[in-house]
Structures are given as C-alpha cells and as structure tokens.
Steps between C-alpha positions, in 0.01 A plus 500: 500500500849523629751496232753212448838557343584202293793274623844542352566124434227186525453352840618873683254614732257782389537836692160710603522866421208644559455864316819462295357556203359783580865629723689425214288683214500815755844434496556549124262763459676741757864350313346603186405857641857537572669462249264711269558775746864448455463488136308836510684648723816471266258570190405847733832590546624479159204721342500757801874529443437547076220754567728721757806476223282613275308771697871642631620456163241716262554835586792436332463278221188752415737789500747376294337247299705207304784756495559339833599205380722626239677798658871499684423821654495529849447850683324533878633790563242719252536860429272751275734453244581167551225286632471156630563241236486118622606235240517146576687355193840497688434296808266280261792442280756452801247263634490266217842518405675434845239220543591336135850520599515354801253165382776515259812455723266288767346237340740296296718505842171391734452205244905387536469560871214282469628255319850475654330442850241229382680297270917566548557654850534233764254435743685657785607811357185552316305562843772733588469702164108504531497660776739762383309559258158494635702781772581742205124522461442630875696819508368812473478716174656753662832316636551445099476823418691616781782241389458643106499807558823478739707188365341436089469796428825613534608228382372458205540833371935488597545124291174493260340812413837700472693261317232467247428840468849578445582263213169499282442711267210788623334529159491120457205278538660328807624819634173641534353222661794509782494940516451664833592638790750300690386475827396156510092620537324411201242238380731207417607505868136524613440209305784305666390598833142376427686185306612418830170533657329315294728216454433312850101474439534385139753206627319383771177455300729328226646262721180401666377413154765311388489278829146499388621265232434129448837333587421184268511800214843630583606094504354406229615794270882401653442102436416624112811646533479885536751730598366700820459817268253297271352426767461801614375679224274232349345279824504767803458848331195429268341261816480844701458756196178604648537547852839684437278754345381555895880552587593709246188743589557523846863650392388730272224632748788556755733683280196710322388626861838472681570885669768583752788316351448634162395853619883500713683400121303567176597897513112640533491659206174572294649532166482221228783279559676531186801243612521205733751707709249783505331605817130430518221432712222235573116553568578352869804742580329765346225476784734379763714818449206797485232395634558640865657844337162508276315834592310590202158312438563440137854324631360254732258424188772461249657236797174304553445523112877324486381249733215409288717444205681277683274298579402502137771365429543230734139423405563443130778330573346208743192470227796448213632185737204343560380552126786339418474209780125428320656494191740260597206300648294508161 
C-alpha cells in the first residue's frame, strides 16, 4: 500500500508518496553512518597522534626516567665526558608561568572590553570597536613577535626594566623578583606578548555572551534601581559564569601552545627562571627552535617527549574546566 503523508492542516489535500518511508529511513541510516565516521575519524586521530607522542617520546623518558621532568639541564651536544643530558623542567616551568601571566593581564581587560561594548559604548562605535578587536585576533604570531622583539622589547627594557632595576634594592624581596639582564627578553615580556594574543579571543567570546543576555534582566535590575556596576557584577556576570569558563579555556590553550612570538622574545633559555625579567623558555619554543638542528636520536626523542608533555598539560587542564562546569551543574 502506497504511503500517505498526513495533511498539515484539516481540509488540505493529502499528498501520495509512494516508497517514502522506506527513502527517508535509507536516508537516516546513511546520515547516521556519517557522522559516526566523522566521529571516529576525529576519535582515530586523537589516539594515533597520543600513541606516536608516546612512541617518539620513550627512548627518552626511558633513558632518563622522572629526572626528566625535574632537571634544567640541557646538553645535545654530548661528549665522553660530558654526555647528553635532556631536562624538561625549564620549558615546563616557562610554559606555565608565561601562560598564568598572561590570563592574568588578559582577562580582567577582555571582561571590561566586553562590558564597555555591550552595555556603555554606543551602538555606532561599538561595531567599529568589534571589529577592531575581532582584527587583533587575525594576525599572525609571528608579526607580534616580530613587533616585540623590534619595538617592546626595547622598549621596555630603556623605561621599565632599567629604571626598576636601578632603584630597588638587589638583595630585596622586590628586587629579586625584577633582577636580570636588561635587554628587554625575558618572561614578563613573553607574557605580554601572549597577553596581547590572547586578549582578542577572550573578548569576543565575552561579548557574545553578554549580548546573550535577557534584556528584560538588565531593565529590570536598572528599574530596582542599580548602578550599571551592580548590575554588572550581580545580574550579567553570574548569568554567564559557566559558559565564560569556555572563554577563558580557549585563552589559556592559546597562550599554553602559542610558539613563534614567544620563541622571537622570551630569551630561550633552559635554566629555571629565577626572576620575571629572567630569560626562559616554553615547551612550544623549545621545539620550534631545535627541532630541525636535532641530529642525535635521543634529541629528537627528548623533543617528541616535550611534545607529549604538552599535551599533558593541555589535557589536564581542559578535564579541570569541564570538572568544574559539572560541578557548577550539580
């Protein structure tokens, strides 16, 4: 029998389609296989690229153990006296600090950006200032290292890092936290650079959030009689707590696995950094800057072993956000 769709509304004529029942679950089933493909193909992807890390990566970690985690030293160039030695604790260290940093400088100026263009900025000029904005987030890594290395960093190391240097006191707490070499290379300027970076992609996703926002919310917390900070901080802050988790993470994943502009500024050094004007180095300049000069086979491991913390790291630190967004949920 020749199946009948029903009519949309009483008294429409009926339509004949014969076999669309059958059309239309072939249709599903072959939409279905799809997207599972897609889905596996991803899934694939992810654990070949975990397996090869690790494969690369254990010659290495074997060799030298979890003294590869906690050692500075950092010697390719082997001898009988003085062998290899690979130690990842310095680029680990640079990693996390230039990336804590920078969240620090970025985010409380993505949420005023934010704010100012949602709820003070008028209309006009808001559009205008969006799209600066959204701009900042399209050029390359390398044009802002370029411009750090060539305009900041000289910069800062003439009016900031000299000046303060010059009138703390070295054996003070303060004037070990500002010690270095004044060239204007150092972590604190990486973590400006990436700052910067970062900043664009954390406002936009703020400011499509807040325009996410009820309106009758914002009106009804101003008819109460709110000033447009309390209403800020106690109507369109906690409404999009959860998602600005989301933002916040896809900031922090930039900066951790950011390369070229910090490689051009943070001085490539793999010592501890034992100052913020100290140089230092990052897992991802570490790689970018030896991986093509990287001879030896237990080199290339220690690399692809480096890559595989990193990706530790920006592992445990997705699972930590979306703990948090189910506990937020509970």
């Amino acid at each position: 029998m020749d199946a009948v769709l029903p009519s949309p509304m009483p008294g429409a004529p009926r339509i004949d389609n014969p076999g669309g029942t059958s059309a239309m679950k072939g249709g599903d089933t072959v939409f279905h296989a799809l997207c599972f493909s897609a889905a596996m193909v991803l899934m694939a992807t992810l654990v070949g690229l975990i397996v090869a890390l690790v494969i690369g990566g254990w010659p290495a970690l074997s060799h030298f153990g979890f003294a590869f985690f906690t050692s500075s030293v950092w010697n390719p160039s082997g001898s009988p006296d003085n062998p290899e030695a690979y130690g990842a604790a310095g680029p680990i260290v640079g990693t996390l600090i230039t990336a804590f940093i920078a969240m620090l400088l970025a985010l409380p100026l993505a949420i005023g950006i934010a704010v100012f263009l949602v709820e003070f900025c008028p209309k006009r000029l808001s559009h205008w200032v969006g799209i600066a904005v959204e701009l900042l987030a399209g050029i390359p890594s390398i044009v802002y290292g370029m411009w750090g290395l060539f305009v900041l960093a000289p910069w800062f190391a003439e009016h900031v890092q000299t000046p303060l240097m010059l009138n703390l006191d070295p054996d003070s707490f303060w004037g070990r936290v500002f010690t270095g070499v004044p060239n204007g290379a150092n972590i604190f300027t990486a973590s400006l650079i990436l700052a910067i970076m970062v900043l664009p992609y954390i406002a936009t996703v703020f400011r499509e959030l807040l325009l996410s926002i009820p309106p009758y919310l914002r009106e009804a917390a101003y008819g109460m009689g709110c000033t447009p900070f309390e209403v800020v901080r106690n109507i369109m802050l906690p409404y999009i707590r959860k998602s600005a988790v989301g933002a916040v993470m896809l900031g922090l994943g930039r900066a951790l696995g950011e390369t070229m502009a910090v490689t051009f500024i943070i001085g490539n050094s793999h010592a501890f950094p034992k100052s913020l004007f100290d140089s230092g180095s990052t897992i991802a300049s570490t790689i970018a800057n030896e991986f093509t000069e990287a001879t030896g086979d237990l080199h290339i491991s220690a690399l692809i072993a480096l890559g595989l913390v990193l990706f530790l790291i920006t592992f445990v630190t997705l699972a930590a956000a979306r703990l948090l967004l189910g506990t937020e949920k509970a």
